[in-house]
Structures are given as structure tokens and as C-alpha cells.
N, C-alpha and C positions, 0 to 999 in steps of 0.2 A: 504493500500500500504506500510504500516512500516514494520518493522521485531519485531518477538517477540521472546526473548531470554527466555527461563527455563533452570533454573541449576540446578544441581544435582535430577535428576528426577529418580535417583534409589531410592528415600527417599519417592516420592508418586508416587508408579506403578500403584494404583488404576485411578490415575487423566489420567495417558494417555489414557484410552481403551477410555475414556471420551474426551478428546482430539482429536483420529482418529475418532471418529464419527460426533464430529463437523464440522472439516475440510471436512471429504469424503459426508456429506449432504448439505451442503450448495449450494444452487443454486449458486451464481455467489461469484467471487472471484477475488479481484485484482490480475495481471499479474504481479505485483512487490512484492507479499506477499511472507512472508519467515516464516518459526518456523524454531529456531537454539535452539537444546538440548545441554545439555550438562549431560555426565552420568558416571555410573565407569559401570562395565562388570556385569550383573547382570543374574541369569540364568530365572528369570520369566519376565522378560522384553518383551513389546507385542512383538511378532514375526514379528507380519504385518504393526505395525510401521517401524521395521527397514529395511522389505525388500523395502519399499517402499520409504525410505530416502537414501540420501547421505552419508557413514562413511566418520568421518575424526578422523583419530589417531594422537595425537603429542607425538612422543616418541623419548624419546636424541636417537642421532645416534650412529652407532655400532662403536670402536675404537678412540684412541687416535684422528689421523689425521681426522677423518669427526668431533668429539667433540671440536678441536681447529677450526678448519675450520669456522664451526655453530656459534661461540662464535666469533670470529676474524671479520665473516659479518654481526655483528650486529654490533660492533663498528666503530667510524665516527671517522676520523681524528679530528675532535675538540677535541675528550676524547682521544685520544693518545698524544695533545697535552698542554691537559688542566693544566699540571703543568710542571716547571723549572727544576725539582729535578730531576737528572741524576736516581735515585732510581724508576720512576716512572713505566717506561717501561718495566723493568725488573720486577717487581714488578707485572703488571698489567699480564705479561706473568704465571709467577709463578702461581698469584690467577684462571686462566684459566685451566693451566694446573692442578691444586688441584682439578676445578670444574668437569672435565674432568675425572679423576680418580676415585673420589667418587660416579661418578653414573654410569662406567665401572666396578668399580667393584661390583656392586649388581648379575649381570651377572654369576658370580662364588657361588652364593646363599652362605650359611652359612663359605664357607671358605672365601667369600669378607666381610659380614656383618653378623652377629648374628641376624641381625632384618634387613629387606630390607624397609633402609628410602628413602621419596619421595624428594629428592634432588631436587631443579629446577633454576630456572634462578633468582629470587627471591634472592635465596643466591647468591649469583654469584654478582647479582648489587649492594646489600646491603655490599659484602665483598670490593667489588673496589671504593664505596663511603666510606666505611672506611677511604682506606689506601689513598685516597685522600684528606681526612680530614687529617687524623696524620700528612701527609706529609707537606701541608701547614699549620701547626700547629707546627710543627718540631725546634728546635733550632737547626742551621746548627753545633754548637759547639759539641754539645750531640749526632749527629747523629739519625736513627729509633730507637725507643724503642720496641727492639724485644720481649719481655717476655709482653708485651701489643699486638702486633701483633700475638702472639704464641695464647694468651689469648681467644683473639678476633676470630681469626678463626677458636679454636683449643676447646672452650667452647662455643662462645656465636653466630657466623651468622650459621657456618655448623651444630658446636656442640650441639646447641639449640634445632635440630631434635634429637639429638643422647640419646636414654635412658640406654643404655647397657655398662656397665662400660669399657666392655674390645675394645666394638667400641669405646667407647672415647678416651682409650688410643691408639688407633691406631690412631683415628684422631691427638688427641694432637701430638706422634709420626712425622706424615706428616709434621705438622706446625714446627717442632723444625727442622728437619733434613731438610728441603726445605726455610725455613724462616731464615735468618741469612746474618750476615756481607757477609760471603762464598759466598755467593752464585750469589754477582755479580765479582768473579775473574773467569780469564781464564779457571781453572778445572774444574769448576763447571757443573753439569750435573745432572736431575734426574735420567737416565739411560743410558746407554753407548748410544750413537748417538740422544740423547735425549736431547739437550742443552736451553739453554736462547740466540733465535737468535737477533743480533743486526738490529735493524730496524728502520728506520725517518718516515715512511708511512706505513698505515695498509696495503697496496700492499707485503709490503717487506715481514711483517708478514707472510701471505695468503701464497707469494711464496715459503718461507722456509717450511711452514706448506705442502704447495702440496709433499713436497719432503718426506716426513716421511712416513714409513711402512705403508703397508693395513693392516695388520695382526700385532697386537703387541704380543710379549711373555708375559704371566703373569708377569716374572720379572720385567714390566716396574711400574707394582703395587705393587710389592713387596711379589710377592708370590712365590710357587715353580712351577716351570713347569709342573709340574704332575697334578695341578690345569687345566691344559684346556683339560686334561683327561675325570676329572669329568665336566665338563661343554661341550665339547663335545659330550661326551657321553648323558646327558641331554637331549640337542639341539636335538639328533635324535631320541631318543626315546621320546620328547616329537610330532617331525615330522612326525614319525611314525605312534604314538597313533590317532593323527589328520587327518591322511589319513585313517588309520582303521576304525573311528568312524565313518567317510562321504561316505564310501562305501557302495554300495545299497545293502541292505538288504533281495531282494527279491532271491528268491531260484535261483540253478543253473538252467542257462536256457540251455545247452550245453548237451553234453551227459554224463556229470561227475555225481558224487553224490552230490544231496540236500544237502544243509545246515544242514537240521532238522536230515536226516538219517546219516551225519557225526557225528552231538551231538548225537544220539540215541544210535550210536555205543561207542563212547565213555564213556557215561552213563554208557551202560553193561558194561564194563572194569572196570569204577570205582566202582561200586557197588558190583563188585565180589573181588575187593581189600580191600573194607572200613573194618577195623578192627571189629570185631561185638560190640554190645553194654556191658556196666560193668553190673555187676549185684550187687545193692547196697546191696544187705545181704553179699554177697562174700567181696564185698570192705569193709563192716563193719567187717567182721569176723577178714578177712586176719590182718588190723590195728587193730585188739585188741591185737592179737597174739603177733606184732611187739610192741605193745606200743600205744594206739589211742593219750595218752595226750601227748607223744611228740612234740617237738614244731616242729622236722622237718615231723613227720607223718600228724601231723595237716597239715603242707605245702601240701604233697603229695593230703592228700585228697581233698584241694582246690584246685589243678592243675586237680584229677582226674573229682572232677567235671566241669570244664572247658573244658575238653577234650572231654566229654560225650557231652557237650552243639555241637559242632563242629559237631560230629562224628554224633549225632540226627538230625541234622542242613543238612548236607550233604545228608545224607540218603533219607530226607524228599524232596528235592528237586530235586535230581535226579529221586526219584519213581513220583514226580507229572510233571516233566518237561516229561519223558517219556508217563505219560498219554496226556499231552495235545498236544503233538507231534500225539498222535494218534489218538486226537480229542474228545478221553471220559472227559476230563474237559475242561475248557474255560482255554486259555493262559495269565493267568494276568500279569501285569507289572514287578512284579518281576521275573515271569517265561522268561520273551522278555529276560530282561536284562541275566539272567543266561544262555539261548541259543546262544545271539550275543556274549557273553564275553567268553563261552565254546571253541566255535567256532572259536575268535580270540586268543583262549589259553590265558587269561586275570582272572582273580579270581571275581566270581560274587560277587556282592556286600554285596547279603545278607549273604556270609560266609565271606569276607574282614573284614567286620563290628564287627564280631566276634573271629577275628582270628589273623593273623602274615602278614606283610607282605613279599612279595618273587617276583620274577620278572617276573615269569610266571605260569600258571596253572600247567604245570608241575612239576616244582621245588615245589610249594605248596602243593602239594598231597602226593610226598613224603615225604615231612617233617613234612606233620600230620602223614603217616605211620611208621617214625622214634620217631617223638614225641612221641604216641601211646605208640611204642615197649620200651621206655624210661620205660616211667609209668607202663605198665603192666609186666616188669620181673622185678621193685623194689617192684611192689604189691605180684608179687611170690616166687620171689626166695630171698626176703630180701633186704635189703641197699647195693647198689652199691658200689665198691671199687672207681670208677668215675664217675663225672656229667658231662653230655654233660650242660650247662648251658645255654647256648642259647637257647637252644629246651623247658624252660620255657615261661608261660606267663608272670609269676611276679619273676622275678630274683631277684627281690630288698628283695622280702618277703622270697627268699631263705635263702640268707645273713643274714636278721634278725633271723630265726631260727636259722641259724648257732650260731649266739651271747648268743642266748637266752639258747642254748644247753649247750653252755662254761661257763654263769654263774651259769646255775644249778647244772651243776659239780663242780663247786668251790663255793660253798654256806658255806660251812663250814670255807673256809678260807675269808670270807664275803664280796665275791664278789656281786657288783650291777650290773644292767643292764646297765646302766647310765653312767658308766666308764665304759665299755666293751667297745674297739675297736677292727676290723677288721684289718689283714696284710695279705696282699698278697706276696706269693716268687714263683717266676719263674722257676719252675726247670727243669732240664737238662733232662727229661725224655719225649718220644712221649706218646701218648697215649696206643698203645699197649704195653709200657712197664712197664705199672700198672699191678701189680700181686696181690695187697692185699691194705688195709685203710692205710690213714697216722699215722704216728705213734705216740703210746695211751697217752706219756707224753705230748705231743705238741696238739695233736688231731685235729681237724678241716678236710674238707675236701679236694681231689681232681679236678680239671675243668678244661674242656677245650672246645674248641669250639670259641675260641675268637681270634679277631683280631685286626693287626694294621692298622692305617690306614694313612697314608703317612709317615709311619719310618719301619724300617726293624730292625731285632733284633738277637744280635751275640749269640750264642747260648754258643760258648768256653766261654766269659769273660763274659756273664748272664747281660746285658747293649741294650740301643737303639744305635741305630746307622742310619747314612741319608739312608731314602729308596732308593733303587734300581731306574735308570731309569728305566719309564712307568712301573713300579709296583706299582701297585696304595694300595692294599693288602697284609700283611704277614702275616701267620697263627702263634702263638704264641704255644710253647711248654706246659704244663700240669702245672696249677697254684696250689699251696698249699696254701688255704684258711685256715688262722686262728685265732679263735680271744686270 
């Protein structure tokens, strides 16, 4: 008739199939018996355990006003009024609203946090047992010792999760700009209509708190606007994806076209577009011609074979998903998946895995047949005057050639690898208005294909400048790589 508690039960999935067999045979069973799991999200997790249990998710609430809210009804009049110090409630309000913030902004992924730490209530208690310590520890003469409080919540209760140097200085940041003498006078605000309200009763709290935005602007964390952009955008295509996936997979029952004859068709399209395969005596020939021991030829031939893996990969898949459409092989698992993701225009996995990624099937297929057309007219007609850059797999091993290029030419005046740097200059020119290589004293090459991504860029005075409202992208003019 007890309850029995297991944690963290994603650490032995073996034990549970072992688990629902004992429970579901057991002849009789107390009426007060309970198992209470507790797990993270695991994708081999029994199936028939969990349809057969109760979920229950604890996850901090969406916005400012439900996070102060959440946090305001769990405290009791005794700890609003457990200390004298005019400092306290303000204070108490401050570390709330810190706690509030920090785990709102995970929400905005790598423009809130570099790494998405598990904030919880833990800190939150441990940060207001602090400051309830300092305070009655305090000499009324000397005042709080901010650079201790800065410390504390800024390195050691929030900071303690924080591994990522430039989260921490955003943490530290919060503490210093929000933690101070300031911050209990009249101007004080963390964002406009954002204040430290005056309160004798967690009622008073609650009421001020009801009165705060549903919706807050990213500014109230300190970001740009253009931030709920990308987090919007997210949210629905992560929405999307999830109604996609739980859609029934069985064929049209209507009078439309099947599934399987919509991929079939599509199939022939693609197979009559796929670039044909290289032929390695040609690719060996053409780079001898050009140079094979060049470091940027070397490059190329490692991109061509990348390409070939793709372009083999593709081919092979379409020719066998088309047989088992028709029934002459058996449909395996990676063939399902390559059918349903065709079919939702999604990139199957077995070419994801090998490949770029792009936001739909379509976008991806071109940019292998751009990519492609990249490779095969530097394989024939010579070194391109410009590099689409992006359209590599390993751009970093571009750049290295590049280096590696500039000190073999300067060997005589006894350049090392080692001291070779890379400089980028912006210049003033689009793409179509390359007519020939940068020039032979400076050398290095052309690029483009790059962007910005939350600043805009003046093109007259060659400088960033704040991006445009809801332009979340700027295409950058033609960069002169050189080292």
C-alpha cells in the first residue's frame, strides 16, 4: 500500500520492461499502491510504460509575470518578514526577478545562453538565504557589501552552473547593473514599466505582479528585438515538425494521389537532375594539369570526394526507394524514413548525416546542384576568379590552404606557416563584379556567400552598423581573403 519512488530511470531502461511485467502479472495489488518515476526524455524509453502512466512535467513558466507570480506563491509572509532591514524586500524582489530572467532567457537558445543551464529553484533559495544572512550580519554603518553580493550571485549560487566565460560575464553583468546602492531610489527600474514595487504583504507583491505584460519584449533581458524573431520562428517550426511527425502515415484514402506515387514522382525529377558521377582518372588527370601538390588543389580534391560520397548516397537511395515502392525489394527502415521525410519535403537522414544543412528538401537539392556546378567548372575550366565559400564542406581547410599557399610563395623571404595570418577586407564590389583574381602582389582570394546576422552593413563607409528592423539577415558584399 506504500509508494515506491525510482529516479532517474533513463540510467536503467533495461530495469523497467522488468518493472511493467511485474506490476501487469501480479494477481492482487493494493488499491493504495503507486510507482512514481522520475526521468529526462529518452527516445528508447518502454512505450507501454508510459502510455499507460500518468505524465507530469515541471517546467518554469513562460514570461516574466507567470515567473514572478510562481516565485511570489511560494513565499509566506514570515520570509517577507523575517528581517528589519529596509534592504530586504527590495532585495528579495531583485533576486526573483534575476531568477526569472535567467531561465526566460534559455528560450532565445544560443542568443540567451551559449550552453542552456538547468536553473531551478535550488538557486533561487540558496541566493535569498544568502542575502538574508549578509543582511543580519551587516554593520548598519558600512551598509551591503555589494562587490560580495555581485560575487555571490554573479560566481558562486547562479554562477556555479555557468561554465562559458562569456555567460558569466553576462551573469556577473546582471549582478552589477541590478545589485547596487541604485537600485533602491525612485528611478530605479530593470526595464521601463519594470520597477521594484513597494509592498508590506506578499498580497501587495502578487497584485503589482498581476499587473505586468503577458508578452515581454526581449529588451526586458537585455536583448535586441529581433531576438523573438528567431525564437518565434523556432516555436513554429519546431510546432510544425511535431504535427508533421504525428500525422498518419497511411496512404491517401481520398481520391488524391498516394503518398508513395507523390515520392515516386518526385524521385524521377530528382534522378534526372543528380549531377552524374566524377570519374577518378579525369579528377586525377585534370589536378595534375592544374598542380595535384597544391595545397589549394589538395583542398579541391577533398571537397570532390565529399561530393561524390553525396551524389553516390543520393542516387542509391532514390533507385532503391523507387524499387520498394514497387514492391521488388523489402522497405527497410531507412527507406520508411527517406519516403515520410521526401514527402514532408524534410532531408532524409541518411543524406542529412552526410551532408549541409538547409530548411527544406528543396533548398537542399539545389545547393548540392550548385555545390556540384562549384566543383566541376574549377575541375575544368581552372581556378575560379571567386569562391562561393559557403557551398564548402570544410571552409576552415579552405582558409588553411589559403595560408599554406602564401607561405610557399614567400619561402625565400623565410616565411613560416606559424606566423602566417589570415585578413579579411570587405570590399565595395557585388559578386558579378569580379572580372579576374585579386591582385598578384597582395594575392589571396575572393568570397562571398556570407552573412550577417543581427547587424547590417554600410557599404559607402565599409563599417557595421545596427541591423535593420525585422531583418534578421544581411548579405555581405565580396570579401578579399588574404594572408
Amino acid at each position: 500500500g506504500g509508494w515506491l519512488l525510482l529516479q532517474n530511470c533513463h540510467l536503467g531502461l533495461e530495469f523497467l520492461s522488468e518493472l511493467m511485467d511485474t506490476i501487469t502479472t501480479r494477481e492482487s495489488m493494493s488499491e493504495d499502491f503507486r510507482t512514481w518515476i522520475t526521468t529526462e526524455a529518452h527516445p528508447e524509453f518502454p512505450i507501454t510504460l508510459l502510455q499507460s502512466s500518468i505524465k507530469f512535467t515541471n517546467d518554469p513558466p513562460q514570461g516574466v509575470k507567470a515567473g514572478l507570480k510562481r516565485t511570489y506563491s511560494a513565499i509566506t509572509q514570515d520570509l517577507l518578514e523575517v528581517s528589519k532591514m529596509p534592504q530586504w524586500k527590495p532585495l528579495l524582489y531583485a533576486v526573483a526577478f534575476l531568477h526569472t530572467t535567467v531561465q526566460e532567457r534559455r528560450k532565445f537558445g544560443p542568443l540567451g545562453w551559449n550552453i542552456p543551464y538547468e536553473f531551478n529553484q535550488a538557486d533561487f533559495t540558496a541566493s535569498v538565504q544568502f542575502v538574508q544572512n549578509h543582511l543580519n550580519d551587516m554593520d548598519v554603518k558600512h551598509g551591503v557589501n555589494w562587490s560580495c553580493v555581485h560575487y555571490m550571485l554573479g560566481e558562486v549560487q547562479y554562477g556555479g552552473r555557468v561554465t562559458d566565460d562569456l555567460d558569466k560575464a553576462l551573469l556577473n553583468t546582471y549582478a552589477r547593473v541590478w545589485f547596487g546602492e541604485h537600485m533602491f531610489s525612485e528611478k530605479f527600474c530593470f526595464y521601463k514599466d519594470y520597477v521594484i514595487p513597494k509592498g508590506k504583504t506578499v498580497e501587495d507583491y502578487l497584485q503589482y505582479i498581476e499587473q505586468l505584460p503577458e508578452i515581454d519584449t526581449p529588451e526586458v533581458f537585455g536583448l535586441h528585438p529581433n531576438a523573438d524573431i528567431t525564437y518565434q520562428t523556432n516555436l513554429a517550426n519546431e510546432t510544425l515538425s511535431t504535427i508533421v511527425s504525428i500525422q498518419p502515415k497511411d496512404s491517401s484514402a481520398g481520391g488524391g494521389e498516394t503518398r508513395e506515387a507523390v515520392v515516386q514522382r518526385l524521385a524521377d525529377e530528382m534522378l534526372e537532375k543528380l549531377p552524374p558521377d566524377y570519374n577518378p582518372h579525369e579528377v586525377k588527370a585534370q589536378l595534375q594539369k592544374m598542380g595535384a601538390v597544391q595545397p589549394i588543389n589538395i583542398f579541391l580534391r577533398q571537397e570532390i570526394d565529399r561530393m561524390q560520397h553525396v551524389i553516390s548516397r543520393v542516387r542509391t537511395t532514390l533507385t532503391d526507394l523507387k524499387l520498394a515502392i514497387d514492391g521488388t525489394i523489402i522497405m527497410s527502415e531507412e527507406l520508411q524514413d527517406a519516403l515520410d521525410s521526401m514527402y514532408d519535403a524534410r532531408i532524409p537522414k541518411l543524406w542529412f548525416r552526410i551532408s549541409w544543412e538547409s530548411a527544406t528538401l528543396g533548398f537542399w537539392f539545389t545547393e548540392l546542384l550548385e555545390r556540384n556546378q562549384q566543383f566541376s567548372s574549377w575541375l575544368q575550366d581552372g581556378r575560379p576568379n571567386q569562391f562561393w565559400m559557403t557551398g564548402f564542406f570544410n571552409p576552415q581547410g579552405f582558409l588553411t590552404a589559403i595560408r599554406q599557399e602564401t607561405t610557399r610563395m614567400n619561402l625565400a623571404k623565410g616565411w613560416a606557416l606559424d606566423s602566417v595570418v589570415l585578413h579579411n577586407e570587405v570590399t565595395k564590389m557585388m559578386k558579378e563584379d569580379i572580372v579576374g583574381p585579386p591582385p598578384a602582389d597582395i594575392g589571396g582570394v575572393y568570397i562571398y556567400g556570407l552573412y550577417l546576422e543581427g547587424a547590417g552593413w554600410d557599404r559607402r563607409n565599409s563599417k557595421l552598423v545596427e541591423s535593420p528592423p525585422k531583418v534578421l539577415f544581411t548579405s555581405l558584399p565580396v570579401v578579399h581573403v588574404y594572408a
